[in-house]
C-alpha positions as CSV (number, residue, x, y, z in Angstrom):
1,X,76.6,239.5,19.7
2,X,76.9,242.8,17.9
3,X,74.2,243.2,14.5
4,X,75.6,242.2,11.6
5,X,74.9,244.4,8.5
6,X,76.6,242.3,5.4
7,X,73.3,240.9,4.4
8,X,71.2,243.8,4.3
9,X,74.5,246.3,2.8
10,X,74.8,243.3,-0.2
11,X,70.9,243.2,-1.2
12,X,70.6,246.9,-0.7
13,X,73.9,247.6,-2.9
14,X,75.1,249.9,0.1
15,X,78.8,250.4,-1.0
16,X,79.5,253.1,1.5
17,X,81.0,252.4,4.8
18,X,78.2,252.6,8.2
19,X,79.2,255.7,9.7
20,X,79.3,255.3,13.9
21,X,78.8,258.8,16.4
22,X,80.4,257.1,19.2
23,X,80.7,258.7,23.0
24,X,84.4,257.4,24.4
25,X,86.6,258.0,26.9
26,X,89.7,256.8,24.7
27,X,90.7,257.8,21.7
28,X,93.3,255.1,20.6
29,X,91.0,252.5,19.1
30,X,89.8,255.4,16.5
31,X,93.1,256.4,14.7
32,X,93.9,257.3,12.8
33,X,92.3,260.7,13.1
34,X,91.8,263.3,10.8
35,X,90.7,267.2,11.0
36,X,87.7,268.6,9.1
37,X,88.7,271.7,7.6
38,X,85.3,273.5,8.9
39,X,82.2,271.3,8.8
40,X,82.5,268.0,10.1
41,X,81.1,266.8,6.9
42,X,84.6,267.9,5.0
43,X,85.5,264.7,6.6
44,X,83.4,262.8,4.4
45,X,86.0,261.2,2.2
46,X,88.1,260.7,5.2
47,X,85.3,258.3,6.3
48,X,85.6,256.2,3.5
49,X,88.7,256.0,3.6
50,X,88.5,254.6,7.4
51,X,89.3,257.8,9.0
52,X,87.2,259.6,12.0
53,X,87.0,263.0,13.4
54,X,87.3,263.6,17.2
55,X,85.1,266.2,19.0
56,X,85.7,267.4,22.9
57,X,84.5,270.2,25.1
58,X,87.2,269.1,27.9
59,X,90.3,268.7,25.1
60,X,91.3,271.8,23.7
61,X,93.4,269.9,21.3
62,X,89.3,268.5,20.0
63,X,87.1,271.3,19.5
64,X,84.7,271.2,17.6
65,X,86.0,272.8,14.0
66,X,82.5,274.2,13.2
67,X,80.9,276.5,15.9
68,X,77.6,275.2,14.8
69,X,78.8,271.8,15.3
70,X,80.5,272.2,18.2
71,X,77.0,273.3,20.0
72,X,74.8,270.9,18.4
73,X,77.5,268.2,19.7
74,X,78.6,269.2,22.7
75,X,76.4,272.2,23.7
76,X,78.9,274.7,23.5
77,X,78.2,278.0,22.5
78,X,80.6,280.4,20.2
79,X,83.3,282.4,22.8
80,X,82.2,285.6,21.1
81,X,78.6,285.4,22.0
82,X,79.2,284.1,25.7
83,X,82.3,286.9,26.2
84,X,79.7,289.6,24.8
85,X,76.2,288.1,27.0
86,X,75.7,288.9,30.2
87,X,74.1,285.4,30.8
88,X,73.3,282.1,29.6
89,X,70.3,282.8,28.6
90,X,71.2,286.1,27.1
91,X,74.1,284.1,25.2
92,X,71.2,282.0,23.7
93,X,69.0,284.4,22.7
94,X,72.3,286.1,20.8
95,X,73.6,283.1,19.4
96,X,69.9,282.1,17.4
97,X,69.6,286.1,16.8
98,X,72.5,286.1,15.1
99,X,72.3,282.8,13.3
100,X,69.0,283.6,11.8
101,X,70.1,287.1,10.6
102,X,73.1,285.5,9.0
103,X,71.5,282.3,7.8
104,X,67.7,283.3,7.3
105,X,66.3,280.2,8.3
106,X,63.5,281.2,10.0
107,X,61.2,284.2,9.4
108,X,61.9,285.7,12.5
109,X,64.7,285.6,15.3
110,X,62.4,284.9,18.0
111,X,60.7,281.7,15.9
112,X,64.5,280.6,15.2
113,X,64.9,281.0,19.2
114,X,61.6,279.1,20.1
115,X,63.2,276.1,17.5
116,X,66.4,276.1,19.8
117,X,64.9,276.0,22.8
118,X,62.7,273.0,21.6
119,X,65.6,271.0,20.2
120,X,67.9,270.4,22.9
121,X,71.9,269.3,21.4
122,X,73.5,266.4,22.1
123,X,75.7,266.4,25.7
124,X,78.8,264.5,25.4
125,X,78.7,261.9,28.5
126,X,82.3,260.5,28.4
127,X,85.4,262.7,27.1
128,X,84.9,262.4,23.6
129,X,82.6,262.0,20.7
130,X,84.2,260.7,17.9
131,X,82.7,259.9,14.1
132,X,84.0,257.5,11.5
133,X,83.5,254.1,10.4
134,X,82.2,251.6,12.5
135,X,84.5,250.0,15.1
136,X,83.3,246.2,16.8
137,X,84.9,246.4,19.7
138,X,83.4,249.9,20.7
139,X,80.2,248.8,20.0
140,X,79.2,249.6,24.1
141,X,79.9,253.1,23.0
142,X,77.8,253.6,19.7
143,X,75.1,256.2,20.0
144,X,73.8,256.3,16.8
145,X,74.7,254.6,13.4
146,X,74.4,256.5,9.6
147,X,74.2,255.1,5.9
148,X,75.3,257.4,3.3
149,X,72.6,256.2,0.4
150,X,70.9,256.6,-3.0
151,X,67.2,257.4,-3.0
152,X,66.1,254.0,-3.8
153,X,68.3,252.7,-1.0
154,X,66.9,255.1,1.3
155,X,63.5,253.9,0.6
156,X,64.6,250.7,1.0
157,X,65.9,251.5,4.8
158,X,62.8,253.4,5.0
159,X,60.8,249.9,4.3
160,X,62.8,248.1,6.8
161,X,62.3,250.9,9.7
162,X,58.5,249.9,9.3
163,X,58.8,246.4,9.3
164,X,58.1,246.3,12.9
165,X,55.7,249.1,13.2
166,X,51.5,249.1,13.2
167,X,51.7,252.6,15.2
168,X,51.8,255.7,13.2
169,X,51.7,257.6,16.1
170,X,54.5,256.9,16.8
171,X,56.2,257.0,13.6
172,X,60.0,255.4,14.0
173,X,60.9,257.5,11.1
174,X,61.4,261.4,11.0
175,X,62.8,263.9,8.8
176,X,63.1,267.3,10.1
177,X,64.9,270.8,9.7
178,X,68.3,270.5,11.0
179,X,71.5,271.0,10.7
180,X,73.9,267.8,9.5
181,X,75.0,267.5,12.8
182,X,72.3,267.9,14.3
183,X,70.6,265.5,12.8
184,X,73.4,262.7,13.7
185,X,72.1,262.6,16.9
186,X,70.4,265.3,18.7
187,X,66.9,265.0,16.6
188,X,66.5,261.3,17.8
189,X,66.6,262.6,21.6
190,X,66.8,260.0,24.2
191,X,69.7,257.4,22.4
192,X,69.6,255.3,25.5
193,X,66.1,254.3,24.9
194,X,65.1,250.9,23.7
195,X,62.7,251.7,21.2
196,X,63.8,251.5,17.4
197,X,64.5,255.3,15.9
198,X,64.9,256.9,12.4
199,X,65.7,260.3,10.9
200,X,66.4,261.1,7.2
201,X,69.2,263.3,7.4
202,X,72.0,265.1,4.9
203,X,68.6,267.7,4.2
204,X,71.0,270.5,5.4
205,X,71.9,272.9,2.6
206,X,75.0,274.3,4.6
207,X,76.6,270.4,4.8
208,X,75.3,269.2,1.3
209,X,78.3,270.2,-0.4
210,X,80.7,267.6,0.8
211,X,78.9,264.8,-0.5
212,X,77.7,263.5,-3.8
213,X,74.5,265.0,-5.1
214,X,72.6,261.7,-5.4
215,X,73.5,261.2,-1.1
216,X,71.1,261.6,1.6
217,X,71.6,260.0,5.3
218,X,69.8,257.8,7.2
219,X,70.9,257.8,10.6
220,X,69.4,255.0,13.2
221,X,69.8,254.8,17.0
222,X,71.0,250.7,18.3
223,X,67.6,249.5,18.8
224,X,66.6,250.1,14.9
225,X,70.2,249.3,13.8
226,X,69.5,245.5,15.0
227,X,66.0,245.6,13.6
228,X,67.3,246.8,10.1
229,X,69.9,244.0,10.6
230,X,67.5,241.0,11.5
231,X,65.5,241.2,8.6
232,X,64.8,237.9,7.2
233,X,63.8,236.0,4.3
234,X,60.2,237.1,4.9
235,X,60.3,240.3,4.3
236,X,60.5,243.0,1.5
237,X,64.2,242.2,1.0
238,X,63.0,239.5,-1.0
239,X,60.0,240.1,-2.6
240,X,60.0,241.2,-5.8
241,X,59.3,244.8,-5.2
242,X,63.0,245.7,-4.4
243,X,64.7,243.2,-7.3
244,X,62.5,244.6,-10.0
245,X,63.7,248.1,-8.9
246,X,67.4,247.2,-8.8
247,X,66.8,245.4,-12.1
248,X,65.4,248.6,-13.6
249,X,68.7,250.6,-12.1
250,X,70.9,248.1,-13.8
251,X,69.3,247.4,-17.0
252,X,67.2,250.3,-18.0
């Protein structure tokens, strides 16, 4: 049986839809589909609406909109840096050179190309990768699974990430520099592992735009998805922590 989130979304107050990154051969069961104008995240409103956006590196009639986005899901560098490289390896090298000299993210080009050759993208396995809302009969196909939250929700999510944990070395919850994109899948590496995974995400200055200022992500692989959705009347949910806090919110 697939998790069920209704009991954690109504204590939490979590209004907005889960967001899914699912790998698919098909596209049918996702439509309708829209198209982001650049970033994916100009699709953000589509999602609530119960749209999703389709990304492919075999469909020309799917690439990615953002070139950014199409490497960091997908692994496909820009045409204009592979048509001027003489190599892979030389497209690389030009592809963080030229993102740090345009974007400044890093203090030098080689330290931005040291970060990307650390961080490996996400590879799409089947045809597609679509994002939207969740689906429950794709489920076999979900990679990773996003809330769209306030900052006392995301410490709430934070709360339940931990519930199972003794180990900070091994810390289920990161936060990390990133793109958006990147950080709906690629910073969580291995998505076919079993063990529970976190990452704060929406931290991107580029994507930050097409939300709501008060929005930040917090983007789980399956395994944590289930734990976040088994908590029970033991834990935090509630305790009196969390309902003096939503108290305060609603009363002042």
């Amino acid at each position: 049986m697939n998790p069920n989130p209704k009991v954690l979304l109504e204590i939490a107050g979590i209004d907005n839809p889960l967001i899914g990154l699912y790998d698919v051969p098909d596209l049918k069961p996702f439509e309708p589909l829209t198209k982001p104008k650049h970033c994916f995240f100009s699709a953000y409103k589509d999602w609530l609406k119960g749209d999703s956006i389709c990304i492919s590196v075999v469909d020309s009639n799917h690439t990615a909109s953002c070139q950014g986005g199409g490497y960091w899901i997908g692994n496909v560098l820009p045409q204009w840096i592979v048509k001027k490289s003489s190599s892979e390896d030389i497209a690389r090298e030009n592809f963080a050179t030229g993102l740090n000299q345009r974007e400044g993210f890093k203090s030098s080009d080689e330290l931005m190309r040291k970060w990307l050759d650390n961080l490996d993208p996400y590879r799409i396995k089947n045809k597609y990768v679509v994002i939207g809302p969740l689906k429950e009969d794709q489920y076999n196909y979900l990679k990773t699974i996003t809330f769209y939250v306030n900052p006392d929700q995301l410490s709430l999510l934070i709360h339940g990430a931990e519930y199972n944990n003794a180990f900070l070395e091994s810390n289920p919850v990161i936060t990390a520099f990133g793109s958006g994109c990147g950080q709906l899948a690629a910073l969580l590496g291995d998505l076919d592992t079993d063990i529970p995974k976190a990452v704060i995400g929406a931290t991107d200055m580029a994507m930050r735009e097409h939300l709501p200022p008060d929005i930040l992500a917090f983007t789980v692989n399956k395994p944590m998805y289930r734990q976040l959705c088994e908590l029970d009347e033991n834990s935090f949910l509630y305790k009196h922590f969390w309902s003096r806090l939503k108290n305060k919110r609603e009363n002042g």
